[in-house]
C-alpha positions in Angstrom: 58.1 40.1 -40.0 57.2 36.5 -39.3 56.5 35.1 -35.8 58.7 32.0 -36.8 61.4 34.9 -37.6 60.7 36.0 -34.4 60.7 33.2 -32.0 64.5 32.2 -33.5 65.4 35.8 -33.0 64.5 35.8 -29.2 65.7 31.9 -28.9 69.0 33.2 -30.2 69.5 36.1 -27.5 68.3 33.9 -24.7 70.3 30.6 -25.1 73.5 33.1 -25.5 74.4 32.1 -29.3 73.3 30.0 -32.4 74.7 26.9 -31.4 72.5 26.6 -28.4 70.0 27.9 -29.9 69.7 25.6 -33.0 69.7 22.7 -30.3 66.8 24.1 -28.7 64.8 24.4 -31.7 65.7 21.4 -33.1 67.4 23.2 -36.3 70.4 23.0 -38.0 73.0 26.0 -37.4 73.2 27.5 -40.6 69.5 27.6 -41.0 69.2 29.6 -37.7 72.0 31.9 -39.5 70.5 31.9 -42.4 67.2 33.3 -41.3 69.1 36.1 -38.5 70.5 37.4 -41.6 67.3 37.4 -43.5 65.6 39.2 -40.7 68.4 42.0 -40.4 68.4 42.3 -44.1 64.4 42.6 -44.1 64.9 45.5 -41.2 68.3 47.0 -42.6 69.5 47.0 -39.6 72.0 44.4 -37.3 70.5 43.0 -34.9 73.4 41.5 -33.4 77.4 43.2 -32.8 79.3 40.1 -33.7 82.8 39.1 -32.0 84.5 36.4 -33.6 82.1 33.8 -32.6 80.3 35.6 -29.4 77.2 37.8 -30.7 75.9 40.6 -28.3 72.4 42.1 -28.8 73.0 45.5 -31.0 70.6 48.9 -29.9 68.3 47.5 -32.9 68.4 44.1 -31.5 67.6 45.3 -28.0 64.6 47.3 -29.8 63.5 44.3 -31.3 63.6 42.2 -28.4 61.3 43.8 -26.8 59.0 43.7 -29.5 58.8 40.7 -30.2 57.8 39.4 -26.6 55.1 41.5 -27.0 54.0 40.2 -30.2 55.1 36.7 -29.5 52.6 36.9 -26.2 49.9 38.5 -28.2 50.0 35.6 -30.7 50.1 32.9 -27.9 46.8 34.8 -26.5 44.9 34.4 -29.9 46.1 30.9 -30.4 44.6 30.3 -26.6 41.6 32.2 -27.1 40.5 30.9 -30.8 40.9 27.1 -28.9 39.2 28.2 -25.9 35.5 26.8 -26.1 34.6 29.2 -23.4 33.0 32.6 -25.3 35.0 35.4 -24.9 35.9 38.7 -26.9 34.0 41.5 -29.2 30.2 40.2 -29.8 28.7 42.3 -32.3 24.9 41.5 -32.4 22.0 43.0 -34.3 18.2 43.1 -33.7 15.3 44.5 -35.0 14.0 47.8 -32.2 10.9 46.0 -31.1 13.6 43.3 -29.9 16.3 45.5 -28.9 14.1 47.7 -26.6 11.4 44.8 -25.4 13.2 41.3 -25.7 16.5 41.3 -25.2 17.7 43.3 -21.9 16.6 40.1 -20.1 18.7 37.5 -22.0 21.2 40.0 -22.7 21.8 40.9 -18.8 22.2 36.9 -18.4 24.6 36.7 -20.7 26.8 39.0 -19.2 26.2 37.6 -15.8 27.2 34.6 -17.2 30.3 35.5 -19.6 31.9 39.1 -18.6 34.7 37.8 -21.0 32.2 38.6 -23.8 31.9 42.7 -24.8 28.5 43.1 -26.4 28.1 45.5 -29.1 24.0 46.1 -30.3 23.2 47.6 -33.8 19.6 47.9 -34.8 17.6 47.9 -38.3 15.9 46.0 -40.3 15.7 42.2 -41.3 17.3 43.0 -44.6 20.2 45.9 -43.3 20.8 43.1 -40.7 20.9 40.4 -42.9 23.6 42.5 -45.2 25.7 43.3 -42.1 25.8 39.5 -41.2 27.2 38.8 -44.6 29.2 41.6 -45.2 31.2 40.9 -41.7 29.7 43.6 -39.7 28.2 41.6 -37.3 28.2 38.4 -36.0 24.8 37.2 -35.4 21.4 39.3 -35.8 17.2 39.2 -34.4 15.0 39.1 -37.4 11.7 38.2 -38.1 11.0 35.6 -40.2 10.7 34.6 -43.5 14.5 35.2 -44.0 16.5 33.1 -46.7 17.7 29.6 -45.6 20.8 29.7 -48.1 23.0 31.8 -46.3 22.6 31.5 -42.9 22.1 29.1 -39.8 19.0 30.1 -37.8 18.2 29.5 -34.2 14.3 30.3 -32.9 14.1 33.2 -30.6 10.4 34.1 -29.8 7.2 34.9 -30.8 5.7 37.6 -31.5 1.8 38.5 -31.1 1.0 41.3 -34.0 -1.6 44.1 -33.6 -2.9 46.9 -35.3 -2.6 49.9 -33.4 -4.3 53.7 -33.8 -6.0 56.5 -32.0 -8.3 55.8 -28.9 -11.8 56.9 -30.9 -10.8 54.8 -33.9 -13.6 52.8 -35.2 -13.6 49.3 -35.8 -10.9 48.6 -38.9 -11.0 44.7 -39.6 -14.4 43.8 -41.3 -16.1 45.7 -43.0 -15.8 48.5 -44.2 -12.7 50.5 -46.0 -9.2 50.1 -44.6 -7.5 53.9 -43.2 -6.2 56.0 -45.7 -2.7 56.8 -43.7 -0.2 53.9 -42.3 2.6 54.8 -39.5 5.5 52.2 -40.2 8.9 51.6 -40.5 11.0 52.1 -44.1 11.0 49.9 -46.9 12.2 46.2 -45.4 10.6 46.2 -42.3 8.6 42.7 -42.1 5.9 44.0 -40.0 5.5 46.9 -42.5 4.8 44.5 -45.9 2.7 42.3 -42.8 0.2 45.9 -42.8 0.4 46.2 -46.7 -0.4 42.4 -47.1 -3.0 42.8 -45.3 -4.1 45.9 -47.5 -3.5 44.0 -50.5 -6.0 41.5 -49.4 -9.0 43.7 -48.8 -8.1 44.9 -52.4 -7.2 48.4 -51.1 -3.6 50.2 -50.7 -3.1 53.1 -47.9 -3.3 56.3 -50.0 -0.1 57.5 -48.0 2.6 55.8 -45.5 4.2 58.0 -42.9 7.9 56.4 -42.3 8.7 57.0 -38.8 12.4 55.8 -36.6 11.0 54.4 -33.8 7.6 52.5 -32.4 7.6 54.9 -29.9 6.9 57.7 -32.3 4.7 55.9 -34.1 2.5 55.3 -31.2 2.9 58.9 -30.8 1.1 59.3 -34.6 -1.2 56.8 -33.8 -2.2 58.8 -30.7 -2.8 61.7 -32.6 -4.7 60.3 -35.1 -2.6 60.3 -38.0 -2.9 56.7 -39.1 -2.8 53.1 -37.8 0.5 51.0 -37.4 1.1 47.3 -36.8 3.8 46.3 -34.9 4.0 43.5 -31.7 2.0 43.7 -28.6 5.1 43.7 -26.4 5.8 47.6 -27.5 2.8 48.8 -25.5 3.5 47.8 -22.5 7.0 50.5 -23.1 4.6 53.0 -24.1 3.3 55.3 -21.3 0.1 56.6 -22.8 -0.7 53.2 -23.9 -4.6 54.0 -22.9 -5.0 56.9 -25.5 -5.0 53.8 -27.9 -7.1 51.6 -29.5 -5.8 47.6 -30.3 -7.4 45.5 -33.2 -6.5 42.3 -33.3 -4.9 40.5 -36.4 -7.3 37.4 -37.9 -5.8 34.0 -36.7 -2.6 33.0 -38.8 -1.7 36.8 -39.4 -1.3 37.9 -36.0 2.2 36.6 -35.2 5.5 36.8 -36.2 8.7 34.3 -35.5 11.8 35.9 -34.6 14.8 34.3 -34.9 18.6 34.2 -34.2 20.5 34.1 -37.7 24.6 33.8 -38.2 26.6 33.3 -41.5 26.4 29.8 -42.4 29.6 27.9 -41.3 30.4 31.2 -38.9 29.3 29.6 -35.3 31.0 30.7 -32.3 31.1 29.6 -28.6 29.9 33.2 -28.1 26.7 32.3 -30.7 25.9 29.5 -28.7 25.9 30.8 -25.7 23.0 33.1 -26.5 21.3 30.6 -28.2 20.6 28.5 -24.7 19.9 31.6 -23.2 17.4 32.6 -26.1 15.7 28.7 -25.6 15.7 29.2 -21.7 13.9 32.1 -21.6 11.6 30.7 -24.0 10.9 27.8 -22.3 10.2 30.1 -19.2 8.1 32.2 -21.2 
């Protein structure tokens, strides 16, 4: 059924008859006939029990009319809320973990403070699984860490992040000299700060002989603890980590020791509700 179909329908049973009706929507009778009968011929049933000229709503008209206030409203709500500049509805949002857990229940708690209209949903993963959700029409917007590609997407800074190497409390020295660890503690394949550690490898002309995938940085600290291998991943995690002191922190050289994160949407796909995180995002780091 079509809304126009619709509104001429209800139009009809409220101005009392076609002529009336016709006047109020500016239409010619026999087109508001015409398109009664198409609509009763679409549904197979009568909507109207027809006396001479006097038309009284059938039980499939009465059906209908109710019906199509409904849908009529509904369709007057979108057509408010997609002008509306004010952001409001489903917000599906992605981030990387170390954001998710560390950065965002600040900006995140403003924005609800400042938009309750807005129902935030929070998927985590990887730069690339985010990236793919954004394009496929999972999600709206996503955290990443940067390099990301330009082509597809719109990008808004976020924050920076300060990189370290992490591993057991009695772990000697690792940058210098002397040969990398055998064992890395990281995220799968696609995580930036993961290729960050194997670039790093790749420099010293070594590889790690084996790389222990693990779900969370709070279960790689755990490895790292144990002695199990080093990890790299932001400062910011420690401070969520309760037995922070069992560690030991090596600092990255100068231009490998930090890591952009930004906001990313589909190219052309902006949104009062996008925008609205994005000053948040800038305020907090211009506070910061």
């Amino acid at each position: 059924m079509e809304l126009a179909d619709l509104r001429i329908f209800r139009t009809v049973v409220e101005a009392g008859g076609v002529t009336k009706a016709a006047a109020r929507l500016h239409r010619v009778q026999s087109n508001v006939t015409t398109r009664i009968r198409q609509l009763e011929e679409k549904l197979g049933v009568s909507l109207f029990i027809r006396e001479g000229k006097r038309m009284h709503l059938s039980p499939a008209g009465q059906v209908l009319l109710d019906y199509a206030g409904r849908l009529l409203a509904l369709a007057e709500e979108a057509e408010a809320a997609v002008r509306d500049p004010r952001p409001r509805g489903l917000f599906r949002l992605g981030a990387m973990e170390s954001a998710a857990a560390v950065r965002l229940p600040g900006p995140l708690t403003e924005y609800h403070r400042r938009h309750p209209q807005v129902q935030l949903e929070l998927r985590t993963g990887n730069p690339q699984q985010l990236a793919t959700a954004i394009l496929a029409g999972e999600i709206d917007a996503a955290l990443v860490a940067e390099p990301i590609a330009d082509a597809p997407f719109e990008k808004a800074p976020a924050f920076t992040e300060d990189l370290v190497i992490v591993a057991s409390a009695e772990h000697p020295p690792i940058l210098g000299a002397g040969t990398p660890p055998d064992t890395i503690i990281a995220f799968e394949t696609g995580c930036p700060h993961r290729k960050r550690l194997e670039d790093w490898y790749a420099r010293q002309g070594e590889m790690p002989a084996r790389t222990i995938e693990m779900g969370s940085y709070h279960a790689m600290l755990g490895c790292a603890v144990a002695g199990m291998g080093i990890s790299l991943m932001p400062a910011s995690v420690l401070g969520t980590f309760p037995e922070a002191k069992r560690l030991s922190v090596h600092q990255l050289p100068p231009g490998q020791n930090t890591a952009e994160t930004v906001l990313i949407w589909r190219k052309g796909a902006g949104s009062p509700k996008i925008n609205a995180l994005v000053e948040i995002l800038a305020e907090s780091g211009a506070a910061a």
